[in-house]
Backbone bond lengths (Angstrom), bond angles and torsions (degrees), N, CA, C in turn:
res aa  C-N    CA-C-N  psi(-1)  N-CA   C-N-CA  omega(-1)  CA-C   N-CA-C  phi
1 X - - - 1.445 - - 1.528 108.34 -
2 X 1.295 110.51 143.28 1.384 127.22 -178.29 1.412 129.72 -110.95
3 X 1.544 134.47 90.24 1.370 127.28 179.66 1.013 118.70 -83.75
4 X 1.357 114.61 156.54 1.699 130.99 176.63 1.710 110.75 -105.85
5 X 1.161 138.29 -44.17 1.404 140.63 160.44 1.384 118.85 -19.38
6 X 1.118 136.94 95.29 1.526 163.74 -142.48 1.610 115.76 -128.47
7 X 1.445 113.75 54.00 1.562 88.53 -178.70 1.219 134.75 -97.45
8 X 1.548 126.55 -163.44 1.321 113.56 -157.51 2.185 106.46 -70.30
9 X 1.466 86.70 152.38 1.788 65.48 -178.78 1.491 115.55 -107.16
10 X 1.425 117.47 157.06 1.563 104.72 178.18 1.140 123.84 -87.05
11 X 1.237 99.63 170.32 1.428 112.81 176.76 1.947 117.91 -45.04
12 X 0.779 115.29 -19.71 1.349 125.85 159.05 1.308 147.19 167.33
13 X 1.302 131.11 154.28 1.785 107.50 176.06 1.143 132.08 70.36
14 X 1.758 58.18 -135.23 1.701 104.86 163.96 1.718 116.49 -45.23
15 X 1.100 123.98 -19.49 1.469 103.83 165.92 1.516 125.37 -98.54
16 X 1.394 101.13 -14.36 1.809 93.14 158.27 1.484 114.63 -76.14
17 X 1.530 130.06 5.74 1.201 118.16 165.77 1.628 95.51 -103.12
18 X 0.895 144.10 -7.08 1.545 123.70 156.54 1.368 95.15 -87.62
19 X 1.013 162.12 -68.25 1.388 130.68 -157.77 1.685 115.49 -50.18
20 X 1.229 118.12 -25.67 1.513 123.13 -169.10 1.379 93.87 -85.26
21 X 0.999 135.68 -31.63 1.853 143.51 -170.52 1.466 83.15 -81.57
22 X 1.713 150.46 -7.25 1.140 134.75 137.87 1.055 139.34 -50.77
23 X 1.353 109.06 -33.79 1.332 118.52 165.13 1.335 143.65 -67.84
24 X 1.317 135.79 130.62 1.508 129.44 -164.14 1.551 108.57 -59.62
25 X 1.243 119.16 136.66 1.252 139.64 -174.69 1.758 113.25 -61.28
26 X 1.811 88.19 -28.39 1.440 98.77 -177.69 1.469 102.07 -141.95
27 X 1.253 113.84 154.06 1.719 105.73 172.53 1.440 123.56 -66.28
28 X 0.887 112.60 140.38 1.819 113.59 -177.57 1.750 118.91 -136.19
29 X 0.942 129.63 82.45 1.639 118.06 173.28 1.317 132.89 -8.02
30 X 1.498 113.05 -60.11 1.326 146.78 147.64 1.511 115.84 -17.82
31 X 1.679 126.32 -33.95 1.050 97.15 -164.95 1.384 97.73 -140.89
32 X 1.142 123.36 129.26 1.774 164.81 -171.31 2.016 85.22 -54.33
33 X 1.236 128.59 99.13 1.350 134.90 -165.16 1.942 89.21 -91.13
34 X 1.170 121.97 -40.30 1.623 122.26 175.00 1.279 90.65 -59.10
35 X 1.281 125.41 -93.11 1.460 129.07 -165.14 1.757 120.91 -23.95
36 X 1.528 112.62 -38.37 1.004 108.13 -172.14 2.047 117.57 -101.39
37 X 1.561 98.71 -10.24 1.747 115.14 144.58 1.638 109.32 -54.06
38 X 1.594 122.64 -50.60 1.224 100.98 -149.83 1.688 91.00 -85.36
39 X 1.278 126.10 -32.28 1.516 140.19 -160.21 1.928 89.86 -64.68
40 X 1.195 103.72 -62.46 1.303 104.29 174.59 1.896 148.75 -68.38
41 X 1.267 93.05 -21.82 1.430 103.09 168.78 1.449 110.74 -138.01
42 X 1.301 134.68 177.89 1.486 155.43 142.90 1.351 113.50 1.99
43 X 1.431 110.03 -48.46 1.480 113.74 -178.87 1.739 123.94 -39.78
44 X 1.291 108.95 143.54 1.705 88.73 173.41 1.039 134.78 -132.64
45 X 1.588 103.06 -6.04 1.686 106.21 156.90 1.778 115.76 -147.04
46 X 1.118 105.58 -166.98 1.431 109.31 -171.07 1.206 124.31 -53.94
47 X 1.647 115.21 -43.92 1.459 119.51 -171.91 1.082 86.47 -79.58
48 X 1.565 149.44 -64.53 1.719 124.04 -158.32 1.448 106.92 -62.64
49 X 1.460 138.80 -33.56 1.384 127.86 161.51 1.253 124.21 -39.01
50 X 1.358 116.35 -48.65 1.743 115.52 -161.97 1.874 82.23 -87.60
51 X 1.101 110.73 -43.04 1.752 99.99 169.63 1.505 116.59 -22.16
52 X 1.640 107.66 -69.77 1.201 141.48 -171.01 1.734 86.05 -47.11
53 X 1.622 103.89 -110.67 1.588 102.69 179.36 1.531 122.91 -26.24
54 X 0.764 140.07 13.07 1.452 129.75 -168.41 2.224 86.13 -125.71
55 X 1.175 104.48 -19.82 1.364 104.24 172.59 1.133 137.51 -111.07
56 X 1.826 106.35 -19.28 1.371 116.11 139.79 1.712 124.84 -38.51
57 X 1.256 105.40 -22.55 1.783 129.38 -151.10 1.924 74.96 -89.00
58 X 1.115 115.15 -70.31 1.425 119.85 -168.50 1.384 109.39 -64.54
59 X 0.994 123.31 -31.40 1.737 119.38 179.23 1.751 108.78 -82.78
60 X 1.594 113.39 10.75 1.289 123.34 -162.66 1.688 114.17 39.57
61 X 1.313 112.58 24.07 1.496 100.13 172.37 1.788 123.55 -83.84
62 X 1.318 106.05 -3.77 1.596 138.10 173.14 1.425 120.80 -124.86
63 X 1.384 108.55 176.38 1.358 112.87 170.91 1.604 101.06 -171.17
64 X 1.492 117.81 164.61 1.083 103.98 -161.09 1.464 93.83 -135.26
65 X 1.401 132.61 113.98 1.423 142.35 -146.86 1.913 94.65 -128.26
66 X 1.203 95.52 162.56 1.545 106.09 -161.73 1.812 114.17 -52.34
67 X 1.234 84.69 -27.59 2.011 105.84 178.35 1.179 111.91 -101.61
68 X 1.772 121.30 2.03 1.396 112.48 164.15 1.260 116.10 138.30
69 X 1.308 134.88 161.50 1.440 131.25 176.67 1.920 103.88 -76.72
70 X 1.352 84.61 142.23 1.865 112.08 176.75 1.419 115.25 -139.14
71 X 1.210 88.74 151.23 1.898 89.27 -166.19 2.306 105.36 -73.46
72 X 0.921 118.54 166.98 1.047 102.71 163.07 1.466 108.99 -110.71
73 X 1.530 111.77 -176.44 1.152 109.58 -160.65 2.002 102.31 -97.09
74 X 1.144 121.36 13.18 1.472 131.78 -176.45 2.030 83.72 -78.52
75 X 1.657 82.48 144.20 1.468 113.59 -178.40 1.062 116.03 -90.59
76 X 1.465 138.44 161.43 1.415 127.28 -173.21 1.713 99.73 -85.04
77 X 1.295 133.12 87.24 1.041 141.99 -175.73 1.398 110.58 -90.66
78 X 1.598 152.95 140.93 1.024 125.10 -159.79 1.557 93.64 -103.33
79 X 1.536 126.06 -31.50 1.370 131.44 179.27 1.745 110.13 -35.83
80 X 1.683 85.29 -65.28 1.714 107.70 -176.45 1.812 111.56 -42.43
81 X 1.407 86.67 -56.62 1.785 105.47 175.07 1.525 126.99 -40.77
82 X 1.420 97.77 -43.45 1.839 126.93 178.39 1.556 83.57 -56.06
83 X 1.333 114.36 -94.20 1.268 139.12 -164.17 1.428 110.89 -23.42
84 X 1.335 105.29 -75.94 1.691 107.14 165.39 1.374 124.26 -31.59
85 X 1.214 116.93 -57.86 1.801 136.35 173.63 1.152 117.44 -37.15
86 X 1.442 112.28 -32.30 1.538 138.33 -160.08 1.311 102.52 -92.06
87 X 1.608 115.53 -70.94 1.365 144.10 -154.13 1.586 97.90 -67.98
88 X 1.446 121.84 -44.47 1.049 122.24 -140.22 2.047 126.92 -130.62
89 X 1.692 80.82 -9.10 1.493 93.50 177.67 1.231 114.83 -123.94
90 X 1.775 102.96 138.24 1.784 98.07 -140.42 1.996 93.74 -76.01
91 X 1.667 110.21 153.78 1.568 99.16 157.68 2.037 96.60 110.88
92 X 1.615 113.72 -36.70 1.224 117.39 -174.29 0.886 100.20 -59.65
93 X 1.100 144.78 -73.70 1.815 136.16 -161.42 1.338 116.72 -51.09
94 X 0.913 99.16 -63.52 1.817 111.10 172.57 1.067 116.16 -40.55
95 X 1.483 120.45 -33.03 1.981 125.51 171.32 1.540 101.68 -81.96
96 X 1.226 127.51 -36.46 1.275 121.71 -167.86 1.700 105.70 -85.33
97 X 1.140 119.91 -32.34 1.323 139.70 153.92 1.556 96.99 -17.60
98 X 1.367 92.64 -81.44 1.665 116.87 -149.25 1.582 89.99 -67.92
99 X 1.077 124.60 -41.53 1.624 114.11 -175.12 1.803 106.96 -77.13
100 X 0.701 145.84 -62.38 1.646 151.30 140.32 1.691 95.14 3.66
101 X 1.601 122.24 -67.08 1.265 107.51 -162.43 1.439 114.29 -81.04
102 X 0.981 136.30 27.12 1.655 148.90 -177.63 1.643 121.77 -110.27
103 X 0.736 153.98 170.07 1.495 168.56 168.44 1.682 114.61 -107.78
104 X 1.321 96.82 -16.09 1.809 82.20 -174.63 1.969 90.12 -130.55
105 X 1.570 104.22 -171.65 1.418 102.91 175.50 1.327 93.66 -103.60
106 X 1.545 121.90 159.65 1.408 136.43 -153.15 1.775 100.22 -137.38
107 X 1.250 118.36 159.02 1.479 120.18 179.71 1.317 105.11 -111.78
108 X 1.273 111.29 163.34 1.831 113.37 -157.93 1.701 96.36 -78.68
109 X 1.116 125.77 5.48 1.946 113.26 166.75 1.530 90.00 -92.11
110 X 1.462 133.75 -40.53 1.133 108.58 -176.03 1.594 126.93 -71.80
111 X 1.401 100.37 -22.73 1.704 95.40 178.70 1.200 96.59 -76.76
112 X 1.555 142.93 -43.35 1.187 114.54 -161.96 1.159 112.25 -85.42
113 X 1.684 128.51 -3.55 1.652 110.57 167.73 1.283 94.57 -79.62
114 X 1.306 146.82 -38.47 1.732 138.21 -178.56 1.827 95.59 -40.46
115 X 0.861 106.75 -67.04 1.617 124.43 -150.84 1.499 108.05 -61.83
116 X 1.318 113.96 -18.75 1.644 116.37 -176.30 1.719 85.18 -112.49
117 X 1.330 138.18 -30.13 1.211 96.97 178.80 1.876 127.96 -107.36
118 X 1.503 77.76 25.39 1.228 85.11 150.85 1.595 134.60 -132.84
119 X 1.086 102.32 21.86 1.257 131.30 172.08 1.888 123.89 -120.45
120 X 0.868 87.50 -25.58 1.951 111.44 167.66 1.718 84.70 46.25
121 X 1.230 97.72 76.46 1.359 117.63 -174.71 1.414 99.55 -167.51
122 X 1.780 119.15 122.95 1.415 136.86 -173.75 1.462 83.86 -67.07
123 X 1.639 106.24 146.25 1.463 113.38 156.26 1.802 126.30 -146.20
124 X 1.178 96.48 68.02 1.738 110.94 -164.63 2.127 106.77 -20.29
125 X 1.287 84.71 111.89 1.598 100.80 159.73 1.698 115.61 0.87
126 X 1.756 90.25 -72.28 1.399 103.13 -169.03 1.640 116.84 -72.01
127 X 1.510 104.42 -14.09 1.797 102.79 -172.13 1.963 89.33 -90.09
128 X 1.249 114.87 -23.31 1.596 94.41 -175.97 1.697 103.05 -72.70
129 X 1.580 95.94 -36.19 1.752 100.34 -154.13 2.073 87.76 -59.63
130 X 1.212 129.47 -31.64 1.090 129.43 -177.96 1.627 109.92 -65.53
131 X 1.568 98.24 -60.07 1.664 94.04 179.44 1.807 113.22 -45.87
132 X 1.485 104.66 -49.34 1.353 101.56 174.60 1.887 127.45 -61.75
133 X 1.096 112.90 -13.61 1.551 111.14 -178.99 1.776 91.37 -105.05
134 X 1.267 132.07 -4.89 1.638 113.94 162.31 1.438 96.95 -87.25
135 X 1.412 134.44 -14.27 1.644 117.07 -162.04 1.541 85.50 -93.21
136 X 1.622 119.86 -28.60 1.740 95.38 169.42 1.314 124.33 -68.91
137 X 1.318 121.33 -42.28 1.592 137.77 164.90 1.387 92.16 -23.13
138 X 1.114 125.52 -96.73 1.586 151.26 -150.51 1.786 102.76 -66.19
139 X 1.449 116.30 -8.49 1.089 115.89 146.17 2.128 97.26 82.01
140 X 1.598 99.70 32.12 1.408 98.14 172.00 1.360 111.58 -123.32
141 X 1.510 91.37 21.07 2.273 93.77 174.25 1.613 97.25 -164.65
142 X 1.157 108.81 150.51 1.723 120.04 163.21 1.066 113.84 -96.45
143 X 1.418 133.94 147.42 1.431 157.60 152.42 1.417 123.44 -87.46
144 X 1.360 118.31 123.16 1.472 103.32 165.32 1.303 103.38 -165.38
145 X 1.470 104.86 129.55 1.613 112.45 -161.78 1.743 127.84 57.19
146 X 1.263 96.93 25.09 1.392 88.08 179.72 1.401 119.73 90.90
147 X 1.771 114.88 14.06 1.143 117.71 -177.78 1.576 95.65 -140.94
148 X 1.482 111.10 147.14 1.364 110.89 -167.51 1.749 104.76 -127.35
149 X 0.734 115.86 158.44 1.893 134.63 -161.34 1.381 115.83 -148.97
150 X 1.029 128.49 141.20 1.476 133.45 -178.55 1.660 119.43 -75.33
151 X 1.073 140.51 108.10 1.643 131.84 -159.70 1.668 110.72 -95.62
């Protein structure tokens, strides 16, 4: 399965493992999984929560079972993390693609006009400039000045 939900990323890590330590250990009906993202971490409202969980879901650090999303028991591994990022969230390849096939580092309007026209597929500014600041996170591209490169 393939998600599109892209949110903003943090400053590092270690804070996508406290946001996932938001998540119920086990599924529960009972309990409001937004409410207890925003109560518990940074987050601040509903749509960046279900954002959040819906990408926990793609980084396999969640799952979302008939009684509710639960964290899984996968570690914040950065290998595992790569992989998932890759495998599983729609738009990554195609940015890493487009940065890979270049000679110089490029700024996130240029990958995403590369990436839609060669894909003839819309790709909003802000979902590449995101895909591109998780591929630095996750440590599969460099940044510098506002221009990004494949590492």
């Amino acid at each position: 399965m393939r998600f599109k939900p892209v949110p903003e990323p943090p400053a590092e890590l270690a804070d996508v493992a406290t946001i996932r330590a938001a998540v119920p250990a086990t599924p529960d009906e009972d309990i409001d999984c937004c409410a207890r993202l925003i109560d518990r971490t940074r987050i601040s409202d509903r749509d960046e929560a279900a954002t959040w969980l819906t990408y926990l879901r793609a980084l396999e650090l969640a799952t979302d079972e008939p009684a509710g999303f639960a964290r899984t028991s996968m570690g914040i591994d950065p290998e595992r993390l790569r992989t998932a990022f890759l495998e599983r969230v729609v738009g990554t390849e195609a940015v890493l693609e487009t940065l890979e096939a270049t000679d110089r580092p490029l700024e996130a309007r240029e990958v995403s006009t590369r990436v839609r026209s060669r894909n003839r597929v819309e790709k909003p500014l802000e979902r590449t400039d995101r895909i591109l600041e998780w591929a630095v996170l996750l440590e599969l591209a460099d940044s510098e000045g506002g221009q990004y490169r494949p590492r």
